[in-house]
Every structure is written in C-alpha cells, then in structure tokens.
TORZA-624137 format. One record per residue: residue in one letter; residue number from 1; x, y, z of N, C-alpha, C in turn. Coordinates in steps of 0.001 Angstrom, whole numbers. Example, Ala and Ser with C-alpha at 12.3 -4.5 7.8 and 13.67 -1.06 7.14 Angstrom:
2
<residu:A; num:1; n.u:13190; n.v:-5690; n.w:7800; ca.u:12300; ca.v:-4500; ca.w:7800; c.u:13200; c.v:-3300; c.w:7800>
<residu:S; num:2; n.u:12850; n.v:-2250; n.w:7080; ca.u:13670; ca.v:-1060; ca.w:7140; c.u:12900; c.v:30; c.w:7870>
This chain:
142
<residu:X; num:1; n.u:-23265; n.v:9670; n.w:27153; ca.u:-22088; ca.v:9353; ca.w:26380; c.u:-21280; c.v:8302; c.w:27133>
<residu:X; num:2; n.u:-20674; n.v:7164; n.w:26698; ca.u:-20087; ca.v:6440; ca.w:27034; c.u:-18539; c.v:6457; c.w:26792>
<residu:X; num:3; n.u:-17829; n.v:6275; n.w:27988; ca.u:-16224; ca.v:6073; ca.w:27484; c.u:-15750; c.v:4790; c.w:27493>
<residu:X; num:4; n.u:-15593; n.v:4421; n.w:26320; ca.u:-15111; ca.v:3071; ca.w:26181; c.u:-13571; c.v:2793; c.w:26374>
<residu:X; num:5; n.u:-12682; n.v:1936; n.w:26959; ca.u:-10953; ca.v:1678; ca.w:27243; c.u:-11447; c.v:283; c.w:26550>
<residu:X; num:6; n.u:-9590; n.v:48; n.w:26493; ca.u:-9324; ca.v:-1207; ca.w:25877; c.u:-8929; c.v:-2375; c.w:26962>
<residu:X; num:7; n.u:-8744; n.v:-3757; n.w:27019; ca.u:-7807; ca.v:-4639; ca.w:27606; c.u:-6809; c.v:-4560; c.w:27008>
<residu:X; num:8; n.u:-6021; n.v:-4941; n.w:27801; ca.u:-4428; ca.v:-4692; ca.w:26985; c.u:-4475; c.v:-5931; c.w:26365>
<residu:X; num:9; n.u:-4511; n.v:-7112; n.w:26797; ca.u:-4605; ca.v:-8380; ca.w:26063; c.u:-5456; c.v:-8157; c.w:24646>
<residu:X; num:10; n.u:-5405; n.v:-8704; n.w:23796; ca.u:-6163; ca.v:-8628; ca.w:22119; c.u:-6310; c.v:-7457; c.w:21731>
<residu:X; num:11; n.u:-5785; n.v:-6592; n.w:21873; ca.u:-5820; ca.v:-4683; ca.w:21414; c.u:-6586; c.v:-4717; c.w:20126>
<residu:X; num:12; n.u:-6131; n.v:-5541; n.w:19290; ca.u:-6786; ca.v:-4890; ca.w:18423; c.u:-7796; c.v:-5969; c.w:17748>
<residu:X; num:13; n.u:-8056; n.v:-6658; n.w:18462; ca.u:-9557; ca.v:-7486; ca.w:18399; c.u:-10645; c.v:-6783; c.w:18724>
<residu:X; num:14; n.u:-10012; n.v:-6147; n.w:20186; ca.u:-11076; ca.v:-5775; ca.w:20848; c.u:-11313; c.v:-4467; c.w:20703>
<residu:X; num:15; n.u:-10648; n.v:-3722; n.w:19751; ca.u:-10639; ca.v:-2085; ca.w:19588; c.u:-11570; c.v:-2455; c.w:18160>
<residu:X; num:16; n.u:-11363; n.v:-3398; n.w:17075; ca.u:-12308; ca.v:-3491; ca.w:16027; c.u:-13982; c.v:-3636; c.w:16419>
<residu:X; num:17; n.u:-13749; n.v:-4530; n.w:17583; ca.u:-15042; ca.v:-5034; ca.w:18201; c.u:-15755; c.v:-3527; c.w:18803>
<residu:X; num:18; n.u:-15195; n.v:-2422; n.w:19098; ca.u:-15764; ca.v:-1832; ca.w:20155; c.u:-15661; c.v:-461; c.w:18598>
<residu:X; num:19; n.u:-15353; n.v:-392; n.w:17454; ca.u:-15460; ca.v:164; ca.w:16225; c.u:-16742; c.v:-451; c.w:15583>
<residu:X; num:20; n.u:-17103; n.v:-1385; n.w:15962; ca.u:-18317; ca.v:-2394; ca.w:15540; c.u:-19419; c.v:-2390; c.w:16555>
<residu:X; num:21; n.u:-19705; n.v:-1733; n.w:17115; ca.u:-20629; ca.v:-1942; ca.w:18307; c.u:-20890; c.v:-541; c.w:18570>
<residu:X; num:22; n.u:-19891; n.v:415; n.w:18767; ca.u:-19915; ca.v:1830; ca.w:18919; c.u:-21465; c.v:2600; c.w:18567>
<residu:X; num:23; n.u:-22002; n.v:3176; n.w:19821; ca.u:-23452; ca.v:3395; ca.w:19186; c.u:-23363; c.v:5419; c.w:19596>
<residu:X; num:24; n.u:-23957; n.v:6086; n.w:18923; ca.u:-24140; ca.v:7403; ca.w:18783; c.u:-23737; c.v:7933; c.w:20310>
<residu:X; num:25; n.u:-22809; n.v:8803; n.w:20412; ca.u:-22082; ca.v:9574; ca.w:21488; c.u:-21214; c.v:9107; c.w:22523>
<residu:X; num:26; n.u:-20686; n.v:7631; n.w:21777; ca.u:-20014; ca.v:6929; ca.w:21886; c.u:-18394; c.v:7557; c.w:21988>
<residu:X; num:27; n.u:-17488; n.v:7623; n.w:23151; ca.u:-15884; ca.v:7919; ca.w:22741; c.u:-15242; c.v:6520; c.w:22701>
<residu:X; num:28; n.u:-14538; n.v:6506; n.w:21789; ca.u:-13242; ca.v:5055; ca.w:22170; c.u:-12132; c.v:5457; c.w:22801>
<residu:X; num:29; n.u:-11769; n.v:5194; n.w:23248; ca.u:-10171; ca.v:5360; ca.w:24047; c.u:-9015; c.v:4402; c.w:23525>
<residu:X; num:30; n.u:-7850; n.v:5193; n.w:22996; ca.u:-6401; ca.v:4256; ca.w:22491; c.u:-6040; c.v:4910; c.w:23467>
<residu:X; num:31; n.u:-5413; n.v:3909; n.w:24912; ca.u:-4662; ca.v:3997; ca.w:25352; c.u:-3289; c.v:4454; c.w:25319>
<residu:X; num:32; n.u:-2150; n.v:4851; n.w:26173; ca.u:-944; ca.v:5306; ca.w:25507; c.u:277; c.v:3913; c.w:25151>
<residu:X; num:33; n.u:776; n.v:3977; n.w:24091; ca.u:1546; ca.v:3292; ca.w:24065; c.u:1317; c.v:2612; c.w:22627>
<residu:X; num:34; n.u:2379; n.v:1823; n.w:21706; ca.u:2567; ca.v:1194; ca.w:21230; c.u:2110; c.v:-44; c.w:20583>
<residu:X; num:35; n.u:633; n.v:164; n.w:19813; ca.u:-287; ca.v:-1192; ca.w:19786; c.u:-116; c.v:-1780; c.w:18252>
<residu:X; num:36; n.u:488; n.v:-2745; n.w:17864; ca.u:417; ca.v:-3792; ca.w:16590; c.u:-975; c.v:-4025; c.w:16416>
<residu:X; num:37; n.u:-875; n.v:-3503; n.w:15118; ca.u:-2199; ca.v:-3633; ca.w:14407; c.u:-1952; c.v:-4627; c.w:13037>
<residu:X; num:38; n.u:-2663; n.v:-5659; n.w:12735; ca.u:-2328; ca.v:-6649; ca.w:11505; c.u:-3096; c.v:-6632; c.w:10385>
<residu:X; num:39; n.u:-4220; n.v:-5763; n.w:10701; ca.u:-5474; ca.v:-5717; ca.w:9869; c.u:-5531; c.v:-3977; c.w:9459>
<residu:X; num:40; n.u:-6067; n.v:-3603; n.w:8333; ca.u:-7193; ca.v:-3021; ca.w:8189; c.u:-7958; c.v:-2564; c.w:9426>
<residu:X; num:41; n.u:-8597; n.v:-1479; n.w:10336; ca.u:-9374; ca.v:-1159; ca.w:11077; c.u:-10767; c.v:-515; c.w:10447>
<residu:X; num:42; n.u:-11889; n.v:-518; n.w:10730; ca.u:-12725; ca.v:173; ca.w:9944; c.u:-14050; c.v:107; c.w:10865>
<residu:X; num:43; n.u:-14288; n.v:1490; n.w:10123; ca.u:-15815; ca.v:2155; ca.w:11252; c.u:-16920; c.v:2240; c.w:10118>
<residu:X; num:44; n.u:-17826; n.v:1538; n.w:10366; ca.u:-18677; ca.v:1753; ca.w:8887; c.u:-20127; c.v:2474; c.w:9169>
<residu:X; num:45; n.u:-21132; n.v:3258; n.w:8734; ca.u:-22223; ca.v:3588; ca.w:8758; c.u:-22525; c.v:4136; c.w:10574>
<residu:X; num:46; n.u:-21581; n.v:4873; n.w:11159; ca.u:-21856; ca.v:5224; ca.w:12656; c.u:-21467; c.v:6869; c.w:12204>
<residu:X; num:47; n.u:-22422; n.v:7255; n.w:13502; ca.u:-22738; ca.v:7979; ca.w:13950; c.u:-22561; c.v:8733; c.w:15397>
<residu:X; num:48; n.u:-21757; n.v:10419; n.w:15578; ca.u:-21452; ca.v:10757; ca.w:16730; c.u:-20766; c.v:9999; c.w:17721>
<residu:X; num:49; n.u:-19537; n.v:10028; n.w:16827; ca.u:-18146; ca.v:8611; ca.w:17302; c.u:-17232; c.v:9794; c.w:17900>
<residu:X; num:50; n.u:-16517; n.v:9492; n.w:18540; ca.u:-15165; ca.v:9812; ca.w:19169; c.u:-14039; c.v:9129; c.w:19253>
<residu:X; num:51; n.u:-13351; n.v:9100; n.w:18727; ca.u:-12070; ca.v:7857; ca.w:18834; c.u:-10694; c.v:8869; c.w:19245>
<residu:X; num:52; n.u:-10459; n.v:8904; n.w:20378; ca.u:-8878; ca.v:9572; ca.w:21107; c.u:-8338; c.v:9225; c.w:21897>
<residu:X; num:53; n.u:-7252; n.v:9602; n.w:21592; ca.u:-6060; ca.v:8772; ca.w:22213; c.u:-5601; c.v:9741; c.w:22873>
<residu:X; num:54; n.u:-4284; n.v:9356; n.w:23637; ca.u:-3832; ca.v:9854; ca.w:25029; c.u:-2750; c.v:11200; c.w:24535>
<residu:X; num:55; n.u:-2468; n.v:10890; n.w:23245; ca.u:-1402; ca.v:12214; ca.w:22697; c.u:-905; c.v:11637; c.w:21388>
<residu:X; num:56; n.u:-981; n.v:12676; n.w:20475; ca.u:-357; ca.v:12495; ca.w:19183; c.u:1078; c.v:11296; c.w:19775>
<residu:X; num:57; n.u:2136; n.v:11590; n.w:20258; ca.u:2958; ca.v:10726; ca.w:20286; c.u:2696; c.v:9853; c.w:21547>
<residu:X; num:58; n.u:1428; n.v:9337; n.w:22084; ca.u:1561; ca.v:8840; ca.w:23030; c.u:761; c.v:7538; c.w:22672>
<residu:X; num:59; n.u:-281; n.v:7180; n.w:21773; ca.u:-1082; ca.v:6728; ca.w:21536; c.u:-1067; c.v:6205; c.w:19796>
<residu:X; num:60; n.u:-216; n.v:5420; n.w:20151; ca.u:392; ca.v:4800; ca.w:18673; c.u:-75; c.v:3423; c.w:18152>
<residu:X; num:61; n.u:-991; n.v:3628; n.w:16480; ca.u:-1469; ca.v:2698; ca.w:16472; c.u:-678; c.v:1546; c.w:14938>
<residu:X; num:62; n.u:71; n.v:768; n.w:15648; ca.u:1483; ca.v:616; ca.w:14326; c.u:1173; c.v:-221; c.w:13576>
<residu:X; num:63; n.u:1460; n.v:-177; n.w:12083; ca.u:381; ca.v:-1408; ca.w:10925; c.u:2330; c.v:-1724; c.w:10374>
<residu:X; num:64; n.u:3129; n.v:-1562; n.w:11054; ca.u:4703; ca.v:-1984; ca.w:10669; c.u:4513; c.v:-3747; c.w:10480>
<residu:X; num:65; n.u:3432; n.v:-4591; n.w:10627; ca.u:3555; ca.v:-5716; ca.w:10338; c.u:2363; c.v:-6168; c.w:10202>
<residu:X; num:66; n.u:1629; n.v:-5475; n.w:9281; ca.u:-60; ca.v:-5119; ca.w:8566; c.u:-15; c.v:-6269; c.w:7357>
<residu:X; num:67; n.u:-796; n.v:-7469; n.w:7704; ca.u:-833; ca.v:-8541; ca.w:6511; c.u:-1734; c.v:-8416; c.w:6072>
<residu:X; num:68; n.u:-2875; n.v:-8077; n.w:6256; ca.u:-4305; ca.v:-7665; ca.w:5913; c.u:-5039; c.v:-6496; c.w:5338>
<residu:X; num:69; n.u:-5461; n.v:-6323; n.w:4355; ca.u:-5933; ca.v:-4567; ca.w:3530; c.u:-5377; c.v:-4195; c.w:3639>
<residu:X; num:70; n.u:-5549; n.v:-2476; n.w:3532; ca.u:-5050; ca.v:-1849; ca.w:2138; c.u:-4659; c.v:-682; c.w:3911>
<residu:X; num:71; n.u:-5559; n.v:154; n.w:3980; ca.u:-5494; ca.v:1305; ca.w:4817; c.u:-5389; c.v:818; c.w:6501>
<residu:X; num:72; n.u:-4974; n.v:2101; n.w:6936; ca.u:-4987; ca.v:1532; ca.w:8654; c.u:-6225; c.v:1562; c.w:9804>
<residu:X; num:73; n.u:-6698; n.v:2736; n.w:9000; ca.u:-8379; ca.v:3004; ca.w:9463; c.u:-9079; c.v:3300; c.w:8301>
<residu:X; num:74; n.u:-10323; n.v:2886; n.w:8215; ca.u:-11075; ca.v:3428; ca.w:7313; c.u:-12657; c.v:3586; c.w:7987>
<residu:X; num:75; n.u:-12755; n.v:4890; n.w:7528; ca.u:-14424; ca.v:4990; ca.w:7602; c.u:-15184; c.v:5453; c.w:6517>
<residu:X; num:76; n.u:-16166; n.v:4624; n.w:6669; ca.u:-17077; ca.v:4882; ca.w:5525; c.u:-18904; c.v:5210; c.w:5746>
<residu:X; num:77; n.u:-18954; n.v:5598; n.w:5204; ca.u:-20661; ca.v:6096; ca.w:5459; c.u:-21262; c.v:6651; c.w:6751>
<residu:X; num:78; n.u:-20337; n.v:7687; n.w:7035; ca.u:-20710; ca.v:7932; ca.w:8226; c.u:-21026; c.v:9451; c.w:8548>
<residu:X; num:79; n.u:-20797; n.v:9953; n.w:10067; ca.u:-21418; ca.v:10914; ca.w:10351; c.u:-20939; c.v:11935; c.w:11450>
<residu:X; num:80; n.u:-20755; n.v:12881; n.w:11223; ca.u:-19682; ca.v:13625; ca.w:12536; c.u:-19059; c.v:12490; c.w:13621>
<residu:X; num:81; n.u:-18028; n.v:12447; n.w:12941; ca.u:-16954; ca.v:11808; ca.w:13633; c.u:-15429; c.v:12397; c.w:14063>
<residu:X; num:82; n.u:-15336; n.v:12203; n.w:15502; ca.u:-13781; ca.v:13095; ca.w:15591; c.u:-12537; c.v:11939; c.w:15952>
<residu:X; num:83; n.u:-11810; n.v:12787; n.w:15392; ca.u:-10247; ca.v:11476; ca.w:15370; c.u:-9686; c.v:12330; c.w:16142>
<residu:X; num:84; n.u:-9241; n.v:12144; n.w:17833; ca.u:-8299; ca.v:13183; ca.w:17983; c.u:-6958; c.v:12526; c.w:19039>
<residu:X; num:85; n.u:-5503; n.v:13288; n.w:18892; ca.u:-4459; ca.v:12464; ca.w:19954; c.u:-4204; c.v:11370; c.w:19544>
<residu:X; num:86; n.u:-3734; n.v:10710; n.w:18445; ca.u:-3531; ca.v:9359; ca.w:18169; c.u:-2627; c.v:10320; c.w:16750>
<residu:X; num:87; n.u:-1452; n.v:8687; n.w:16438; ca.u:-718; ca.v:8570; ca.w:15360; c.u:-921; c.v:7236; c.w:15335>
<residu:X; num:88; n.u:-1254; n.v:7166; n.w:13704; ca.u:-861; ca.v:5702; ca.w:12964; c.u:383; c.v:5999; c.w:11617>
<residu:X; num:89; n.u:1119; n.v:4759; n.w:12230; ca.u:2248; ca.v:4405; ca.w:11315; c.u:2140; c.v:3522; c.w:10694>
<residu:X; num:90; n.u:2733; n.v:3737; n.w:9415; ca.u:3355; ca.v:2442; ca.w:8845; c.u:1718; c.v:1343; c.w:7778>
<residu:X; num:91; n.u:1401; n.v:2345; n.w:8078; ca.u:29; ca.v:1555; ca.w:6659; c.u:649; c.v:964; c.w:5709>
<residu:X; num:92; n.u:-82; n.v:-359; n.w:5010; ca.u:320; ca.v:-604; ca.w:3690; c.u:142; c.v:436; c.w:2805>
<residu:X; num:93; n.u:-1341; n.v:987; n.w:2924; ca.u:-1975; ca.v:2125; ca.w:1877; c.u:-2475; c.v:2887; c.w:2698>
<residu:X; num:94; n.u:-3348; n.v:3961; n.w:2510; ca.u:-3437; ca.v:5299; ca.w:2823; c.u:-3656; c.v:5015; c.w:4621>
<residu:X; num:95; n.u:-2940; n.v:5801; n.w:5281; ca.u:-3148; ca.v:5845; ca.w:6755; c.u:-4683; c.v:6021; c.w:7460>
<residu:X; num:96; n.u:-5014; n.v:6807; n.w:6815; ca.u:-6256; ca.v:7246; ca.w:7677; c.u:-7539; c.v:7493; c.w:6274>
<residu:X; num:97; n.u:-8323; n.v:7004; n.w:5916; ca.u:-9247; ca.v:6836; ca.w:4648; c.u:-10523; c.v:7077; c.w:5049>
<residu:X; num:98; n.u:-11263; n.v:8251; n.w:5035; ca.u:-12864; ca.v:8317; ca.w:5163; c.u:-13033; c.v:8400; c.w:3752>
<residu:X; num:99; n.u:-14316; n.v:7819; n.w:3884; ca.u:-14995; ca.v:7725; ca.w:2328; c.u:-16822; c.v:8329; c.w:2709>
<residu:X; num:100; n.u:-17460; n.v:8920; n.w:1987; ca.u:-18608; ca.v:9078; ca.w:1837; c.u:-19382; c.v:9491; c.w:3446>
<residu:X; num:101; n.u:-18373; n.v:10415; n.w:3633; ca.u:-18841; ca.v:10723; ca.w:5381; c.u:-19048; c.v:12659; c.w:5666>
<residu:X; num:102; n.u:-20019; n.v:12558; n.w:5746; ca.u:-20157; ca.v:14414; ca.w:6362; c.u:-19988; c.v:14607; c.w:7739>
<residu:X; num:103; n.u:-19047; n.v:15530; n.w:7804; ca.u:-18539; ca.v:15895; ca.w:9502; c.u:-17625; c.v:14986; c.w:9699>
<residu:X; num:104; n.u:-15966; n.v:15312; n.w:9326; ca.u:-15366; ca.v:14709; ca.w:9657; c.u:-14409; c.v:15536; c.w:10367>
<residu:X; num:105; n.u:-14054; n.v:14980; n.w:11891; ca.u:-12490; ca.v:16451; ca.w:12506; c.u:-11603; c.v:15295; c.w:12588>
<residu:X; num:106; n.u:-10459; n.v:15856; n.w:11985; ca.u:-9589; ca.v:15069; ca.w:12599; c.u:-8448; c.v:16054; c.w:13357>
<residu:X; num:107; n.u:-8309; n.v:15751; n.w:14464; ca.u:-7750; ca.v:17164; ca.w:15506; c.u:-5855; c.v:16410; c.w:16103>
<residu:X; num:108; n.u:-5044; n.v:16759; n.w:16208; ca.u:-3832; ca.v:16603; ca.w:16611; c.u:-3615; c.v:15126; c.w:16648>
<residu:X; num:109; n.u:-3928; n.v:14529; n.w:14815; ca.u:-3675; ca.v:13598; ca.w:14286; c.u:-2203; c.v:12809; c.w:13363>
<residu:X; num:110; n.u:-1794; n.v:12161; n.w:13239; ca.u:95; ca.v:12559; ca.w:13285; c.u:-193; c.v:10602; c.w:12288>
<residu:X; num:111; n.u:134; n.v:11078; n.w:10583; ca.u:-36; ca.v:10114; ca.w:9596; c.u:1585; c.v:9698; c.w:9365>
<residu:X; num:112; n.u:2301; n.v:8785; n.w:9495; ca.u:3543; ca.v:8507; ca.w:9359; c.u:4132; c.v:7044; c.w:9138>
<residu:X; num:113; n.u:4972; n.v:7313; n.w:8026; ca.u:5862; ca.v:6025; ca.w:7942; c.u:7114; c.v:6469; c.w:8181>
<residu:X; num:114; n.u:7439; n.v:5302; n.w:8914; ca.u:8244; ca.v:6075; ca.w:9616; c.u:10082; c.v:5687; c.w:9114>
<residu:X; num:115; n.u:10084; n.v:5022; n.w:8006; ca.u:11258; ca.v:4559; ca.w:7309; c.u:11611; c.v:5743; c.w:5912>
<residu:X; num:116; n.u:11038; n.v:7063; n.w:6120; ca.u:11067; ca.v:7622; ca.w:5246; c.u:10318; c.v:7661; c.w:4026>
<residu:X; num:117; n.u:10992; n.v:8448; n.w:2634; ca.u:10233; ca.v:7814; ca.w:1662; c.u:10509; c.v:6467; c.w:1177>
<residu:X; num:118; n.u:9788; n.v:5570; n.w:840; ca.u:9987; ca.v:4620; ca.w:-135; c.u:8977; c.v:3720; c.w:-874>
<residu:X; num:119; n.u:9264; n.v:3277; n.w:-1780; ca.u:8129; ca.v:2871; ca.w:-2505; c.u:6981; c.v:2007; c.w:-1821>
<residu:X; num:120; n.u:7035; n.v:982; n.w:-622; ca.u:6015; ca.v:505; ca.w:-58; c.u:5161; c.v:1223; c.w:662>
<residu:X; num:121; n.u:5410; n.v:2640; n.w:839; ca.u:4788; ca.v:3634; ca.w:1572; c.u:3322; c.v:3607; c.w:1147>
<residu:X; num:122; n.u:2539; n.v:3817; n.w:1991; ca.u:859; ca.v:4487; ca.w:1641; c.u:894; c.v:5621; c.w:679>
<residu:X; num:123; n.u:-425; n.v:5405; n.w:-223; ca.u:-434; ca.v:7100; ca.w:-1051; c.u:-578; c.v:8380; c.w:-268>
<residu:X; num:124; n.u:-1379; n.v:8051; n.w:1270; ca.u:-2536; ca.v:9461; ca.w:1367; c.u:-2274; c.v:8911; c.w:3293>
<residu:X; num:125; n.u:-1837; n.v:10089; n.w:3946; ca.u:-1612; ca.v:10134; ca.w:4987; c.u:-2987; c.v:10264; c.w:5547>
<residu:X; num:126; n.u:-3485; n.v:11538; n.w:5152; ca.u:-5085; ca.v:11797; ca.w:5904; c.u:-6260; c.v:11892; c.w:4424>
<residu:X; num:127; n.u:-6837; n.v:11114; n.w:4417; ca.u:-7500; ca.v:11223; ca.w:2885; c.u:-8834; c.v:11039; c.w:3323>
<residu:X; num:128; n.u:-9526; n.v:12324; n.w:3259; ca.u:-10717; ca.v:12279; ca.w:3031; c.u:-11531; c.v:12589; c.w:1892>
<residu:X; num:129; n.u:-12335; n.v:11507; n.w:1395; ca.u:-12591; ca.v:11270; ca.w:-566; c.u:-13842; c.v:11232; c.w:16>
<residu:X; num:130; n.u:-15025; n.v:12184; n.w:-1204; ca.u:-16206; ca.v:12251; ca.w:-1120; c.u:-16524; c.v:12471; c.w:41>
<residu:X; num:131; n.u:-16475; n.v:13637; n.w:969; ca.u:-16952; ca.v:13973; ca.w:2297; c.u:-16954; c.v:15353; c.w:2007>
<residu:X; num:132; n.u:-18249; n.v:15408; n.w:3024; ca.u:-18339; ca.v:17046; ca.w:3218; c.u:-18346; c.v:17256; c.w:5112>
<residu:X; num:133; n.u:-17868; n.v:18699; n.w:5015; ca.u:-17796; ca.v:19511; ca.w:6124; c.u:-16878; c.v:18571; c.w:7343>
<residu:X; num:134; n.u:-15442; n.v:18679; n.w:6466; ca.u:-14327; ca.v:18404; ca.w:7020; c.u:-13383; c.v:19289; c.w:7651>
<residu:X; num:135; n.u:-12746; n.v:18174; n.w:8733; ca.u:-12333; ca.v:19800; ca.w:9892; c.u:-11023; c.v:19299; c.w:9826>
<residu:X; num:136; n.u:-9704; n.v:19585; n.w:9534; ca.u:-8657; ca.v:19095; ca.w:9885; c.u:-7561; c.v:20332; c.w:10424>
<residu:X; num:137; n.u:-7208; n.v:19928; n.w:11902; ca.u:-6354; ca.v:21017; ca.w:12498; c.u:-5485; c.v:20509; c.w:13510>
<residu:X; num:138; n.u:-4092; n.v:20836; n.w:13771; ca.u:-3240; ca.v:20666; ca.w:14103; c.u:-2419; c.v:19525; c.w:13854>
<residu:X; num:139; n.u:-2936; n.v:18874; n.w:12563; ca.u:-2175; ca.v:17064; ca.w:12402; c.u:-1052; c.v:17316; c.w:11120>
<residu:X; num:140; n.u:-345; n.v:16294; n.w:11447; ca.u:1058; ca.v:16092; ca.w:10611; c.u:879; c.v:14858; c.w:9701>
<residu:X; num:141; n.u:1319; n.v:14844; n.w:8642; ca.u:958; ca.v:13988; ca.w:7621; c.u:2919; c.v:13650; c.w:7056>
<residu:X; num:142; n.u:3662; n.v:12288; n.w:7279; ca.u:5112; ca.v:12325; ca.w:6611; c.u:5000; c.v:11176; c.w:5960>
C-alpha cells in the first residue's frame, strides 16, 4: 500500500493528478489546512482507494471560488473506496457525488456550506446514487 502526500505548491493540480494515477491500495493524504479548489475533483473507474485527511475540521477542501462543474468530488465507477477526516465546503452542486460504485465508506466526513441556507447552495451534501453496499458513519451533512 502506498501513502501518497501532497506539495503544498499546485494542491489541487497535483491532488487531481494523484486521483488519476491512484492504483489499487493506494491512500491519498489531504493534508491539514485550508486548500482552494476551482474545479470539479473526480476519481473515475478505481479501485481499493483511500482518500484521508488529517481531521474532519482539519483537512479542508474549499470550492468557495469553484468556476468549474457542478460537484466537489465525484466518483464514478468504482470500487470499495473510503473517504475518511476531510470536510468539503462550499460546492457549486452536490458536495460529495458517487455514482455507480459498490463499497462506498464515507467515515468522519463533514458536507458544508458554510453561508447557511441559500439558493446557490449544492442539492446533496453526501449523495450516493446507484451504489451498493454503502457505509456512512460519523459525518455531518449542513
């Protein structure tokens, strides 16, 4: 199993790049702290992923100035995958989006905008559509 970290320089170049490369028993690491995200993130067709961060409030991944798609992560076609210790804020649309994936945990995961309600808000904090044998425990969805 490999543990993958980030450079602090291009965060989120190089966190898509290492979502794109990620090979079976693979962990990613979000560092703690405060990372601008401008895009869409997305994990497609992988397998026995790990993606965790340093603590629900420690490991913040912020789409507060997101020009690009719809969601803040999305995975699709995939395969026991765990989300754990990380919050994303501030999506255009749904925070966290698996699509067509069996085995999904998402463990002390924290979905938030953080201006309250209002109409530019995302629909779906943690939305998992068409998946089976989904695990979701200890995460906050506002």
């Amino acid at each position: 199993m490999t543990l993958i970290q980030f450079l602090h320089g291009g965060f989120e170049k190089d966190f898509q790049t290492k979502l794109i490369l990620a090979e079976a028993g693979d962990t990613l690491y979000i560092p703690s702290g405060k990372h601008s995200i401008l895009g869409t993130l997305s994990l497609d067709r992988k397998a026995n992923i790990v993606i965790r961060g340093a603590g629900m409030d420690k490991s913040i991944l912020s789409f507060a100035r997101q020009d690009a798609g719809a969601e803040g992560l999305k995975i699709l076609n995939s395969e026991n995958i765990t989300l754990e210790n990380f919050t994303i804020e501030d999506s255009r649309g749904d925070a966290i989006k698996v699509q067509e994936t069996t085995g999904i945990t998402m463990r002390k995961v924290k979905a938030e905008w953080t201006r309250g309600p209002h109409s530019d808000n995302g629909a779906y904090g943690l939305y998992p559509v068409k998946c089976s044998t989904v695990f979701i425990d200890s995460c906050i969805a506002i």
